[in-house]
Kinemage of the C-alpha trace (Angstrom):
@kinemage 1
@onewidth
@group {chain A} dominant
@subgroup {mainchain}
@vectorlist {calphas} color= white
{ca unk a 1} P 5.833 -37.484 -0.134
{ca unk a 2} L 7.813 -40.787 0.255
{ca unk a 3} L 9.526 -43.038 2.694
{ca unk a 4} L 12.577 -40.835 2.900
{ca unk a 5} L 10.700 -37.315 3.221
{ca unk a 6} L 8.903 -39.577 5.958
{ca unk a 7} L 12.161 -40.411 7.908
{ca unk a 8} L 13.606 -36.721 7.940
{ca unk a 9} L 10.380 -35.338 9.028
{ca unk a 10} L 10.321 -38.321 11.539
{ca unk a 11} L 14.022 -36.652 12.948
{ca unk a 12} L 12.405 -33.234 12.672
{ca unk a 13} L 9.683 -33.961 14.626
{ca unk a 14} L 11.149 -35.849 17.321
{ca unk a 15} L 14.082 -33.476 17.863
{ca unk a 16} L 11.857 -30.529 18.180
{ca unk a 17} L 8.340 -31.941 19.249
{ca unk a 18} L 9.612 -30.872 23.486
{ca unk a 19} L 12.181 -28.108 22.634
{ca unk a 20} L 10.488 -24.692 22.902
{ca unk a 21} L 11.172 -23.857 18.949
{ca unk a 22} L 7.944 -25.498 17.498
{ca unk a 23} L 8.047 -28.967 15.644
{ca unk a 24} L 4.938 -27.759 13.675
{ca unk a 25} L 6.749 -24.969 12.276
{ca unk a 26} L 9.820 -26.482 11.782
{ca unk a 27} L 8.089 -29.608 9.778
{ca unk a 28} L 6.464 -26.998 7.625
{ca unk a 29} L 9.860 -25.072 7.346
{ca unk a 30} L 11.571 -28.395 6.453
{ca unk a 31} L 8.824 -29.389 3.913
{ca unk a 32} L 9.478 -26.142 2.118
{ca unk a 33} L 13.193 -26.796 1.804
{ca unk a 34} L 12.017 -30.759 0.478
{ca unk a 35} L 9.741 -29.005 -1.851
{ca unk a 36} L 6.946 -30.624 -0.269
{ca unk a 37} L 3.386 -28.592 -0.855
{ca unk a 38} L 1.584 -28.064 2.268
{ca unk a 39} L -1.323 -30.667 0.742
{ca unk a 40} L -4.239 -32.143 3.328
{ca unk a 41} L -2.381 -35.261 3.754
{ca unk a 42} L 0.746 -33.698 4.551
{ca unk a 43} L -0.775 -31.340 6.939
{ca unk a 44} L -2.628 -34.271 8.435
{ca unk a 45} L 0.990 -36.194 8.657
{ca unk a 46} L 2.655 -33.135 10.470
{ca unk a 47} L 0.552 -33.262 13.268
{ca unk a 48} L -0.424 -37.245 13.241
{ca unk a 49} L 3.456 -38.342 13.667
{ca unk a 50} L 3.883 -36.456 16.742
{ca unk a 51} L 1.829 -39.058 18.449
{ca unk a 52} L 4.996 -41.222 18.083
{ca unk a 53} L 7.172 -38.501 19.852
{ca unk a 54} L 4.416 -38.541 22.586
{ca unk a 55} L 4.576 -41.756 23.174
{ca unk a 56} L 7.966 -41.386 23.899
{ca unk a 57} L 7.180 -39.058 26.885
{ca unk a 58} L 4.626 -42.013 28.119
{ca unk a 59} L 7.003 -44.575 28.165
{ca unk a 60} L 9.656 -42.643 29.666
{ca unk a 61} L 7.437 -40.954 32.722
{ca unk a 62} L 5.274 -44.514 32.744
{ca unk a 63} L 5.884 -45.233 36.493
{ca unk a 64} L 4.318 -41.660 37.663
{ca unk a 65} L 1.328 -41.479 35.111
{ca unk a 66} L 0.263 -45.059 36.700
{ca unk a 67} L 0.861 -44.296 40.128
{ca unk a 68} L -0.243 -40.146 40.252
{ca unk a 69} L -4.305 -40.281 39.841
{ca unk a 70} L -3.861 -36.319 41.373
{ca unk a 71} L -1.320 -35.739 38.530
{ca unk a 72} L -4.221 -36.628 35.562
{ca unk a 73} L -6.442 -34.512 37.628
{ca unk a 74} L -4.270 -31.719 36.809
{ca unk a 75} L -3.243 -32.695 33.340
{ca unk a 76} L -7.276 -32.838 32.554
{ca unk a 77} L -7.664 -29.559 33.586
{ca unk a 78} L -4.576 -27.972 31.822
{ca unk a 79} L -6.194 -29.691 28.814
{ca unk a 80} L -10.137 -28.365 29.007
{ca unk a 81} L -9.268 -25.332 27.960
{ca unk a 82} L -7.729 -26.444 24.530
{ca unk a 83} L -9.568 -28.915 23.587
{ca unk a 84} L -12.561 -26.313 23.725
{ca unk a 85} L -11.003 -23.969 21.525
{ca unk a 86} L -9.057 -26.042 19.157
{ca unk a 87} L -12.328 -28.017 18.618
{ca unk a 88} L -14.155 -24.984 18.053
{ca unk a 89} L -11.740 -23.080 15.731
{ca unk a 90} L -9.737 -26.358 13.640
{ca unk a 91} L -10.691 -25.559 10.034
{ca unk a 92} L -9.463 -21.404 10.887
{ca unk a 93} L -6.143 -22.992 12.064
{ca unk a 94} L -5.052 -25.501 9.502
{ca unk a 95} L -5.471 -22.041 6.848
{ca unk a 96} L -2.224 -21.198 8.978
{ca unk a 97} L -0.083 -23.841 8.545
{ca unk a 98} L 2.511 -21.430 5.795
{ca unk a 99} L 5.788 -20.675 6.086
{ca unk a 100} L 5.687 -17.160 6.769
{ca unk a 101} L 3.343 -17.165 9.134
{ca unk a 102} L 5.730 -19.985 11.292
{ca unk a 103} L 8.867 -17.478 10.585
{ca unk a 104} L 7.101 -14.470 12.472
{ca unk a 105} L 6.080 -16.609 15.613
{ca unk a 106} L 9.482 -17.940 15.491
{ca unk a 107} L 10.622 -14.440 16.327
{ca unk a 108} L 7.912 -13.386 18.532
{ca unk a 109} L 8.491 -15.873 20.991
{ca unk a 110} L 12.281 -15.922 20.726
{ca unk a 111} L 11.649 -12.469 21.981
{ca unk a 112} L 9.682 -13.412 24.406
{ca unk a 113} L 12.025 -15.959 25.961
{ca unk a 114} L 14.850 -13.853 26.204
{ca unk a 115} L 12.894 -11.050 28.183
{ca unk a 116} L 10.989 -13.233 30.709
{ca unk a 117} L 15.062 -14.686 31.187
{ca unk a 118} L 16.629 -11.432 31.518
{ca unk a 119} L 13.763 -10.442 34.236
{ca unk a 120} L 13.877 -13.899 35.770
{ca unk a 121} L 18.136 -12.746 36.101
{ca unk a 122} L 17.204 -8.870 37.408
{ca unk a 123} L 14.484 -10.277 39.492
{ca unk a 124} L 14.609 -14.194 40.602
{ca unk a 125} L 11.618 -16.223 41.274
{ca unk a 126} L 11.149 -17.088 45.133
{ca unk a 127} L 9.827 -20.165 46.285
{ca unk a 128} L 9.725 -21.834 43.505
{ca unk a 129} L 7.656 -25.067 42.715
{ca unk a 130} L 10.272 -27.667 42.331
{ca unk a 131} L 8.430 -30.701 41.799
{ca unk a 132} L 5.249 -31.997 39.889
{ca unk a 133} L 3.405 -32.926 42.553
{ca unk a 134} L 3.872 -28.821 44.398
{ca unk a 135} L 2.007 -27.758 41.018
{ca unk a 136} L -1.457 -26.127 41.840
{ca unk a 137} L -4.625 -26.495 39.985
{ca unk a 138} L -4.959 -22.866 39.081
{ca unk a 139} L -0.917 -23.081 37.737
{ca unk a 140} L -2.026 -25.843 35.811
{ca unk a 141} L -4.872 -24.504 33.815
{ca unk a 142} L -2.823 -21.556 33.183
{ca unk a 143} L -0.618 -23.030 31.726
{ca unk a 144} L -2.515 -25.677 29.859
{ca unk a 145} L -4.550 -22.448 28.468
{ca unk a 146} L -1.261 -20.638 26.918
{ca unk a 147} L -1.461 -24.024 24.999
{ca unk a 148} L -4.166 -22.304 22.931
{ca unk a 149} L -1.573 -19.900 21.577
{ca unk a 150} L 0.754 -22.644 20.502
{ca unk a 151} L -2.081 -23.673 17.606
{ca unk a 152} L -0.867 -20.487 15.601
{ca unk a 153} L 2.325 -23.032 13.928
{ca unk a 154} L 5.518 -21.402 14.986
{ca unk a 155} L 4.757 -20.371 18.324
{ca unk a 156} L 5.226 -24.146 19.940
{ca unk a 157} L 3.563 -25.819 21.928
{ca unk a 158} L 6.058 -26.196 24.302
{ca unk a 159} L 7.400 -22.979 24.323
{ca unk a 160} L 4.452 -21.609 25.479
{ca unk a 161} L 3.449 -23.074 28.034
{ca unk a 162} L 7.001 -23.119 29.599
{ca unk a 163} L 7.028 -19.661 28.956
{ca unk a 164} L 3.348 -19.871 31.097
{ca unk a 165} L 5.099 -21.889 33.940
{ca unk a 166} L 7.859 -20.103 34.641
{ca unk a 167} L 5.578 -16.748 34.727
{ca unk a 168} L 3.193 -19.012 37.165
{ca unk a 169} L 6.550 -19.438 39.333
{ca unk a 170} L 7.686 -23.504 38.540
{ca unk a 171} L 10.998 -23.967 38.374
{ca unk a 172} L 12.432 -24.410 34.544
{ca unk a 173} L 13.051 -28.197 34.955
{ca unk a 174} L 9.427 -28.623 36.603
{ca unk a 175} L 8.146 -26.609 33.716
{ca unk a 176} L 9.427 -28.410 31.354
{ca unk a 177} L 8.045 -31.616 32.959
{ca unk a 178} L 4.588 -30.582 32.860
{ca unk a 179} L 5.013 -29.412 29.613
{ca unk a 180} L 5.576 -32.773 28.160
{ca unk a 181} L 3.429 -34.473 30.586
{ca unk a 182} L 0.565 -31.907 29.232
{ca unk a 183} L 1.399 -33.045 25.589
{ca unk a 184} L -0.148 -36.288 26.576
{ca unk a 185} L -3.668 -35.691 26.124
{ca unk a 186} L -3.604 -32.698 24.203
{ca unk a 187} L -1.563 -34.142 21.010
{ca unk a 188} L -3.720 -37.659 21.481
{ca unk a 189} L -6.665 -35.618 21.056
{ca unk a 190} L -5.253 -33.830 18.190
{ca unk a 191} L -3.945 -36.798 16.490
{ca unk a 192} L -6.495 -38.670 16.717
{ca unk a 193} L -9.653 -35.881 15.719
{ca unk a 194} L -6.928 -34.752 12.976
{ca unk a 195} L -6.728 -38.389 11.539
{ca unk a 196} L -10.381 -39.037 11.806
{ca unk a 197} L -11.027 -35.922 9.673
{ca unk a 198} L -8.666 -37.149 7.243
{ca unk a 199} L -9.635 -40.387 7.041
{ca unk a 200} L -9.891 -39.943 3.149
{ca unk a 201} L -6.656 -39.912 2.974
{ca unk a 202} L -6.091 -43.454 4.105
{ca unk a 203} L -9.280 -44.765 2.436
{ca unk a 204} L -7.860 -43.480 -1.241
{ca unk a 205} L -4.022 -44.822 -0.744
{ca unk a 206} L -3.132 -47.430 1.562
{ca unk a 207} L 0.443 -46.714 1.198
{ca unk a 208} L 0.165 -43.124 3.065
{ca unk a 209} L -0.522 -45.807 6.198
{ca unk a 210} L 2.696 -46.687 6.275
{ca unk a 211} L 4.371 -43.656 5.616
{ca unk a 212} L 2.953 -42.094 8.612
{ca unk a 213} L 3.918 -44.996 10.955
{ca unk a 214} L 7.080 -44.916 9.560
{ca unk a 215} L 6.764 -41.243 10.398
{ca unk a 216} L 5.971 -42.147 13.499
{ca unk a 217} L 8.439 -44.818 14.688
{ca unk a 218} L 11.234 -42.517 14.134
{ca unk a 219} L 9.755 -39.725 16.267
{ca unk a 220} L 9.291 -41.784 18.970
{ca unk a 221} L 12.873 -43.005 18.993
{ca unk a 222} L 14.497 -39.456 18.116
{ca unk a 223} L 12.084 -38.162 20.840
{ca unk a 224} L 13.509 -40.331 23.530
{ca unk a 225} L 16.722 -38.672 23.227
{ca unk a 226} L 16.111 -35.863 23.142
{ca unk a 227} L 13.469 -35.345 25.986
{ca unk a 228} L 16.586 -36.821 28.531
{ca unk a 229} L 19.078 -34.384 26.852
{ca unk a 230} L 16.541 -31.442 27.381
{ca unk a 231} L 15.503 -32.246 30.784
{ca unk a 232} L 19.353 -32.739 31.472
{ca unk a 233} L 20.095 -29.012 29.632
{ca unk a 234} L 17.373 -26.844 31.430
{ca unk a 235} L 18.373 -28.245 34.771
{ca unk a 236} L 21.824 -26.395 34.238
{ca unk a 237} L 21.218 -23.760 32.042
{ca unk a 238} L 18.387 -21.008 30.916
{ca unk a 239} L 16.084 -20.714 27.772
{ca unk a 240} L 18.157 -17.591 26.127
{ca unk a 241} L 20.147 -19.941 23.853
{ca unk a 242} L 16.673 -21.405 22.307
{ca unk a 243} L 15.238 -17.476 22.518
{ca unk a 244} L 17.926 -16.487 20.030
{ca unk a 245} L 17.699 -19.905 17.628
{ca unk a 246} L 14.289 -18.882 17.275
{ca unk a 247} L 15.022 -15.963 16.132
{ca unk a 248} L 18.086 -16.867 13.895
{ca unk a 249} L 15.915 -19.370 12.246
{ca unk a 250} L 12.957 -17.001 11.980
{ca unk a 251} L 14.987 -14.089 9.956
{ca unk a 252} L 16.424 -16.914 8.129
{ca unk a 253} L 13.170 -18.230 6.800
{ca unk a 254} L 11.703 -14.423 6.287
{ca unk a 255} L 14.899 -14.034 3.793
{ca unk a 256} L 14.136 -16.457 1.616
{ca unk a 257} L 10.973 -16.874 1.411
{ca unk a 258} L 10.299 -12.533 0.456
């Protein structure tokens, strides 16, 4: 991997990191096409550069993270659940970082999107929450445990659990808001336990240092326009359209990689 598989990774991840279609999976999926073999280091690099598009999301919702102690409250408890887990089963989910495995939960949950919006349409949601601070601490360790699905690569991380809030009745633009807020401490912890496994990796070549903050950098900016354009999007229209890229990328994949 170099500089330049770096920067389009870097774009990959932070177009994709808060969009419901999994950056994971589409990293891996773009690695493929670069020729890139899923090594450890590049494994470690897909998931350690998201930290930049993260960052992204603190900067831009800095004034309510410093001001909201009740909001962190709820954040730590949509996070217990998947720290547990992801602690307990990392080595069983890296073996699932492949291609085909990211095409089929590509699908699966562009299926799922489309139903829960067609039923949302037959059947609306009443009283919806419509702002962070409605949010309950039983909706927010639901959905910070669907999180626990999104380590299976292809099933995002954000796509479940906005899937999870709009089943636990928040409105799509709220969901979405805790979604990224959520991402906080989840992908900090994962970044960081990630890196400190790998630590190798930096040890043996000082130059994989820079291309993950290089990585990094561009995630962050990419990130920053597109969390505004998605919050902007999902206050106007549904999830279908994302439900059937999912799926159009998915097939894709499955085609050429049988």
């Amino acid at each position: 991997m170099d500089f330049l598989h770096a920067i389009i990774l870097g774009v990959v991840e932070g177009l994709t990191e808060f969009l419901p279609v999994s950056s994971t999976g589409h990293m891996i999926l773009t690695s493929e096409l670069l020729g890139l073999e899923q090594t450890n280091t590049l494994k470690c690099f897909e998931v350690v550069i998201q930290l930049g598009s993260i960052l992204a999301v603190v900067f831009m919702f800095f004034d309510k993270l410093r001001q909201d102690i009740n909001l962190w409250i709820k954040l730590a408890v949509g996070f217990a659940p998947t720290a547990a887990i992801g602690f307990l089963l990392y080595k069983h989910i890296k073996a699932l970082f492949n291609p085909s495995t990211v095409a089929y939960m590509l699908i699966i949950g562009g299926i799922v999107f489309i139903a829960i919006e067609l039923l949302r349409r037959k059947k609306p949601m009443q009283n919806e929450v419509a702002t962070l601070d409605d949010i309950s601490f039983k909706q927010a360790f639901i959905v910070g445990f669907s999180q626990c699905f999104a380590m299976i690569p292809g099933t995002s991380r954000s796509g479940a659990t906005i899937i999870a809030g709009l089943l636990c009745g928040l409105s799509r633009k709220v969901a979405a808001e805790f979604s990224f807020l959520l991402a906080i401490p989840t992908m900090f912890a994962a970044t960081f336990y990630d890196a400190y496994k790998n630590i190798d990796i930096f040890k043996e070549n000082l130059n994989h240092a820079f291309i993950f903050l290089l990585g990094g950098a561009v995630a962050f900016v990419v990130a920053l326009l597109a969390v505004k354009l998605f919050i902007k999007f999902v206050s106007k229209f549904d999830y279908i359209p994302f439900g059937i890229y999912r799926i159009a990328v998915g097939l894709l994949f499955l085609i050429c990689i049988l």
